[in-house]
C-alpha positions as CSV (number, residue, x, y, z in Angstrom):
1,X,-9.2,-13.9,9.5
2,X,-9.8,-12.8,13.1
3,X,-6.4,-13.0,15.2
4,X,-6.3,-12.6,19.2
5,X,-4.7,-9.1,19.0
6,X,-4.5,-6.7,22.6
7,X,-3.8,-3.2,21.9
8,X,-2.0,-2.2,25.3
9,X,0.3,0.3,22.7
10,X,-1.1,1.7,19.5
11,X,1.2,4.1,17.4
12,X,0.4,6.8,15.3
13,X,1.3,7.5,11.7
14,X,0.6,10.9,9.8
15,X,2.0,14.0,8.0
16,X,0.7,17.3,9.2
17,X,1.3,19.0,5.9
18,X,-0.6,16.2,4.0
19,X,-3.9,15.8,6.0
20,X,-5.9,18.7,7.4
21,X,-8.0,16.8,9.8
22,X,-4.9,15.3,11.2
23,X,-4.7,17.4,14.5
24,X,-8.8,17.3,15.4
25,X,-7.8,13.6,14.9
26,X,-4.8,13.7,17.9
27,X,-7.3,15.8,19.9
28,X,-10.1,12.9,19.8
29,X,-7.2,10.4,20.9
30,X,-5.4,12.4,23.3
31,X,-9.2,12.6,25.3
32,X,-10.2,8.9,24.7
33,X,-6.4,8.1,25.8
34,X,-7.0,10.2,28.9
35,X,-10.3,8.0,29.6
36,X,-8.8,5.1,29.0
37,X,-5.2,5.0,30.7
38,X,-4.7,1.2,29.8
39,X,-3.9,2.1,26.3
40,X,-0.9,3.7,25.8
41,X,-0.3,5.9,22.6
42,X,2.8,7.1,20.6
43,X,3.4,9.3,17.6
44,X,6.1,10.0,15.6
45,X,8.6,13.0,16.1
46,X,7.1,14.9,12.9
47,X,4.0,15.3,14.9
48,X,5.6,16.4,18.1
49,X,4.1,20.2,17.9
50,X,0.8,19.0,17.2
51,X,0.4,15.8,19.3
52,X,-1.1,16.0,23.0
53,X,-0.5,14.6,26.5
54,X,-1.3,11.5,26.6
55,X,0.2,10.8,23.5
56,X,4.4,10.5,23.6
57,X,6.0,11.6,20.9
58,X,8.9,8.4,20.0
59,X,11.3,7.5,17.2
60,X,10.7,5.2,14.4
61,X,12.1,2.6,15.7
62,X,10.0,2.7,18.7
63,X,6.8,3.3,17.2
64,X,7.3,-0.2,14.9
65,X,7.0,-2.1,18.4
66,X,3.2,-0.7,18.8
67,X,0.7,-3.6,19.0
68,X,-1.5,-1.3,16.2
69,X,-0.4,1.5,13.9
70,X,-3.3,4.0,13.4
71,X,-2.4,5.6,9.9
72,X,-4.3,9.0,9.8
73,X,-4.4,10.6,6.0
74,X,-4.8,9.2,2.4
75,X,-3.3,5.7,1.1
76,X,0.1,7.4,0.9
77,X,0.2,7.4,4.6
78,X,-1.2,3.3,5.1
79,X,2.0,2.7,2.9
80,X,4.1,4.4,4.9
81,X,3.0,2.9,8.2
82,X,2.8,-0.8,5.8
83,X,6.5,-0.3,5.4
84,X,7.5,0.5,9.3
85,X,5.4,-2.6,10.0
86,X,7.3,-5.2,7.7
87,X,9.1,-7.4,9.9
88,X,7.3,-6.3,12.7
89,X,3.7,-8.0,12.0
90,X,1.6,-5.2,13.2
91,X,-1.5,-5.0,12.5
92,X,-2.5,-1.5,10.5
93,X,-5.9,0.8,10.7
94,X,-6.6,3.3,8.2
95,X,-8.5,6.8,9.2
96,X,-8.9,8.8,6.3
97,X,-8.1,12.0,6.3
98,X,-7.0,12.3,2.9
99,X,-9.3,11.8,-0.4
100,X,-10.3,9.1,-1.7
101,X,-8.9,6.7,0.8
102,X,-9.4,3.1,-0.4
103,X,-7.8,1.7,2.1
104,X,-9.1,3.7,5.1
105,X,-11.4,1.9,7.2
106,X,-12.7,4.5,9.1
107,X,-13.1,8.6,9.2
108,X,-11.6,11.1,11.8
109,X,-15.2,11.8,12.9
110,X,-16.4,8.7,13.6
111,X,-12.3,8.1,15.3
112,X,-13.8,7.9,19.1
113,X,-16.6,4.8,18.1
114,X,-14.1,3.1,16.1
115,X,-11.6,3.4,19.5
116,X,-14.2,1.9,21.6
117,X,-15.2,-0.9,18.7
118,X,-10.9,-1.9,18.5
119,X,-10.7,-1.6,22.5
120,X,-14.2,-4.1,22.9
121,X,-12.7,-6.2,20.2
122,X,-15.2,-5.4,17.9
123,X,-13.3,-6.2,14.5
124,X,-11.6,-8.8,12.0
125,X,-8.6,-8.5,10.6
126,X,-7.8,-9.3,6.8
127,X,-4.2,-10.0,5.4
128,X,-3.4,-8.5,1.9
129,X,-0.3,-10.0,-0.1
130,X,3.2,-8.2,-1.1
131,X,5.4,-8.9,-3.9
132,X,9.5,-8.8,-3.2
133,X,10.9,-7.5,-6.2
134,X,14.7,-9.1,-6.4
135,X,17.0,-7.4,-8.7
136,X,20.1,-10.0,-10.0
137,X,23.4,-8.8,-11.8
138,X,24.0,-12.6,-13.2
139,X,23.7,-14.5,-10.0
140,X,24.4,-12.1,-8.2
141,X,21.6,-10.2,-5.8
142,X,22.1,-6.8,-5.9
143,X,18.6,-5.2,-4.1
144,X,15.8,-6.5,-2.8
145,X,12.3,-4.6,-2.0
146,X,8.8,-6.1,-0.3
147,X,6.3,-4.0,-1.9
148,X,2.3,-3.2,-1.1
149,X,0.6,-1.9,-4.1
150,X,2.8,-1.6,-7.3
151,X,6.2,-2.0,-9.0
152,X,6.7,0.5,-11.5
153,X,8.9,0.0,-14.1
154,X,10.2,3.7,-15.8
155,X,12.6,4.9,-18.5
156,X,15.6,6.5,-16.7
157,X,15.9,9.5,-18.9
158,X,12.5,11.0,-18.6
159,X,11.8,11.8,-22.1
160,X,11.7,8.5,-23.4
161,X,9.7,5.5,-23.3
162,X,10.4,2.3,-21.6
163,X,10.9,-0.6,-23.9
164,X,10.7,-4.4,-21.4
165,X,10.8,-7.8,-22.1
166,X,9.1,-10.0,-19.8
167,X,9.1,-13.2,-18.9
168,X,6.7,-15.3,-17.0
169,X,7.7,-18.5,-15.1
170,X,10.7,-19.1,-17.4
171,X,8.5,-18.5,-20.9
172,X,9.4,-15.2,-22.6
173,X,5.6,-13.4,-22.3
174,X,6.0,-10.2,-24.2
175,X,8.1,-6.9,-24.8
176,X,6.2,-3.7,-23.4
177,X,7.0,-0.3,-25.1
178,X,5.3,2.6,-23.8
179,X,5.5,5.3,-21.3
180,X,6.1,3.2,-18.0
181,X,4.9,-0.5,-17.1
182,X,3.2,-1.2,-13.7
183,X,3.2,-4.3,-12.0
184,X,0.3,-4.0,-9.1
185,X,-1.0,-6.3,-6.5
186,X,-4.9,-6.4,-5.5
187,X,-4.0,-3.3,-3.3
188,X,-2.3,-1.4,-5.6
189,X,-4.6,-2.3,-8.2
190,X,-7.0,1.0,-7.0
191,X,-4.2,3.2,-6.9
192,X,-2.3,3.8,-10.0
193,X,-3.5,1.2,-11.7
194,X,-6.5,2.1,-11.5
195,X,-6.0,5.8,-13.0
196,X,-3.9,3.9,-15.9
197,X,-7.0,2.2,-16.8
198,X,-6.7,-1.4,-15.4
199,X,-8.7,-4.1,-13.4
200,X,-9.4,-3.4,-10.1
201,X,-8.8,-7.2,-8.2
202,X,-10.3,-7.9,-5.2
203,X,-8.5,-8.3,-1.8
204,X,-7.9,-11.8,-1.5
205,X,-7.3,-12.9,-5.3
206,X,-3.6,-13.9,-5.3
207,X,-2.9,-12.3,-8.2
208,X,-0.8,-9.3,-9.9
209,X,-1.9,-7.6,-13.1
210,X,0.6,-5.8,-15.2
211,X,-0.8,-2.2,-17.2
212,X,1.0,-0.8,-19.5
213,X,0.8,3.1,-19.2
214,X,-0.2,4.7,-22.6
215,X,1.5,1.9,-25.1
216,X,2.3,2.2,-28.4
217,X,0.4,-0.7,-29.5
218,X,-3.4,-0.6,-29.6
219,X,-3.4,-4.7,-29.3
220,X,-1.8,-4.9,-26.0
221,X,-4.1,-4.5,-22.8
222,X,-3.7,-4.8,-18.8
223,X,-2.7,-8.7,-17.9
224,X,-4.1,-10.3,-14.9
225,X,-1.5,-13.2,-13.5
226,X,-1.1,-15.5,-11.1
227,X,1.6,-15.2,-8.8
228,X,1.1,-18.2,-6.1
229,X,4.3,-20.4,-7.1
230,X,4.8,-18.3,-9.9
231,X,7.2,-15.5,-10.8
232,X,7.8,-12.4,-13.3
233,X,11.0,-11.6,-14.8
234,X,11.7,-8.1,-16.2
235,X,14.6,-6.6,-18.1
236,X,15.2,-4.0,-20.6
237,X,14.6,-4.9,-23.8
238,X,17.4,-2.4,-25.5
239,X,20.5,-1.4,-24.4
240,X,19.5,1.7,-21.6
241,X,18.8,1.4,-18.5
242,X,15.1,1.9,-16.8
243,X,14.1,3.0,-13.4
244,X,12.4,0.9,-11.0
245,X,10.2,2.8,-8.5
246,X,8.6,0.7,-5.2
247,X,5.3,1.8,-4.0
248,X,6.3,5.4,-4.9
249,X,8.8,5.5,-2.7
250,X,11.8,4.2,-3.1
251,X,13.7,3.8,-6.9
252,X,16.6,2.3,-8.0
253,X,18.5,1.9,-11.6
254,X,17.9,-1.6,-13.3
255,X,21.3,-1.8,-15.2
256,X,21.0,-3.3,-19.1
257,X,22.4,-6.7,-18.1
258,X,20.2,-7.0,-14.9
259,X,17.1,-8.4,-14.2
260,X,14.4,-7.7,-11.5
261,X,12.1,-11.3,-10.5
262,X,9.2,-10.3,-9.1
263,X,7.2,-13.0,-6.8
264,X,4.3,-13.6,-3.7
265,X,6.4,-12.3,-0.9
266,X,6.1,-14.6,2.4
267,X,5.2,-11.3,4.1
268,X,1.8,-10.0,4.4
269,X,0.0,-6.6,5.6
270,X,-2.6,-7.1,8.3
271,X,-5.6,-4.4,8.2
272,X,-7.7,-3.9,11.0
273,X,-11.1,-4.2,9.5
274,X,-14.5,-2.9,11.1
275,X,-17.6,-5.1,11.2
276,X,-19.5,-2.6,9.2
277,X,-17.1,-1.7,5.9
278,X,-15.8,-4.5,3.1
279,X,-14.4,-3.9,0.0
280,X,-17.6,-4.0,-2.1
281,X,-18.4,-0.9,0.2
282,X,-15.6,0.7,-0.2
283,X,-15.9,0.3,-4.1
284,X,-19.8,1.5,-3.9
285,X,-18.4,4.7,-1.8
286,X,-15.1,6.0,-3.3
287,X,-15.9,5.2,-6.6
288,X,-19.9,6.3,-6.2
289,X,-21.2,3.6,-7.6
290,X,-25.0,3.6,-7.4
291,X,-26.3,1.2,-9.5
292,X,-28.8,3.4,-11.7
293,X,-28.3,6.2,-13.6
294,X,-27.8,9.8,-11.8
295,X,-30.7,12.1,-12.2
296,X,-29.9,15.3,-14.1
């Protein structure tokens, strides 16, 4: 979905003690900045000692009125900078200069061509769904998050297992019991998920999948669902509380008599996508998929 989008601002997210390659990546926009005075840039205050004229160091608060955060590390740091955008609609690109990067769309080498691609309008954007995750105490709301890639569901005490009933749409679906339960969108669905052994879902598939994280019962397996109109109801299934962790954030304590609902959030994050990646690509490159055998 291509929207009419002008970058006359374009904020910068990173953590210099997270990403290696994040100050050559300030030094390629602080000299296409200086060629191109038309597009102003900001970074956050943790960057201040690393960050370069042009580029003015601002607040938060500041930084979330940018027409285009540039999110320079891993997928921990396109969270981050998914999270300052909520409310805000801006529009997200990912430079990876972190690992495996899944949803990076570029590389801090090829930084200055993908500046000149955004500022000739070369690019589409693509929406990816969020799930709020509303906890109730009877009727009563008590905590709400929006989340990007994954709720995940963990025993409070550490040393035990998490035991969850869950319902879907009203119908009582199943009670999990093993080391943590995750509830992942198609983003999140290459993140933890994916290490936990579950689907990867593609991009635009409306769709959640919950993965169990080693279970105690062989018969139960990762459970793709449907979310549009839909909605997920977890609580625990003994009398103990559990932990509820958001994107890996943020966590708060789901009491016994509580109960988190989990649907499609009406908000969206908006990625900047390049003509020339797509999330086959992506899947093909991070994952090195090659299609016949390696040779020895």
């Amino acid at each position: 979905m291509k929207k009419d989008f002008h970058f006359r601002t374009i904020g910068i997210v990173g953590w210099k003690d997270k990403s290696p390659d994040l100050a050559l990546a300030l030094d390629v926009i602080s000299a296409w900045a200086t060629a191109h005075p038309q597009v102003k840039f900001c970074a956050l205050e943790n960057l201040k000692e690393i960050a370069r004229k042009p580029i003015k160091v601002v607040k938060e608060s500041a930084l979330c009125k940018s027409d285009l955060l540039l999110a320079i590390g891993g997928d921990g740091t396109v969270l981050s900078a998914a999270h300052m955008a909520l409310g805000h609609d801006t529009p997200i690109l990912g430079v990876n200069a972190g690992r495996v990067g899944f949803l990076a769309e570029t590389r801090v080498e090829d930084l200055t061509q993908t500046l000149d691609s955004l500022f000739a309008g070369d690019f589409s954007t693509r929406e990816r769904m969020m799930i709020d995750a509303v906890v109730y105490h009877g009727k009563k709301q008590v905590a709400k998050q929006t989340v990007l890639n994954e709720v995940h569901v963990r025993a409070h005490a550490p040393e035990r297992m998490v035991n969850v009933s869950v319902a879907y749409n009203g119908t009582a679906l199943t009670d999990y019991w093993a080391d943590s339960l995750l509830v992942s969108t198609p983003t999140g669905s290459t993140a933890y998920n994916l290490a936990a052994g579950g689907p990867i879902i593609h991009p635009a598939t409306p769709a959640v999948v919950l993965t169990p994280v080693a279970p105690s019962s062989l018969s139960v397996r990762p459970l793709v669902l449907s979310l549009s109109s839909k909605k997920l109801q977890m609580k625990s299934a003994v009398d103990g509380p559990l932990d509820l962790v958001f994107d890996g954030r943020t966590s708060i304590v789901l009491k016994p008599d509580d109960i988190v609902t989990l649907s499609e959030s009406k908000s969206v994050t908006t990625f900047i996508r390049m003509r020339h990646t797509g999330f086959v690509g992506a899947l093909r490159e991070k994952l090195g998929w090659t299609g016949k055998p390696r040779q020895v």
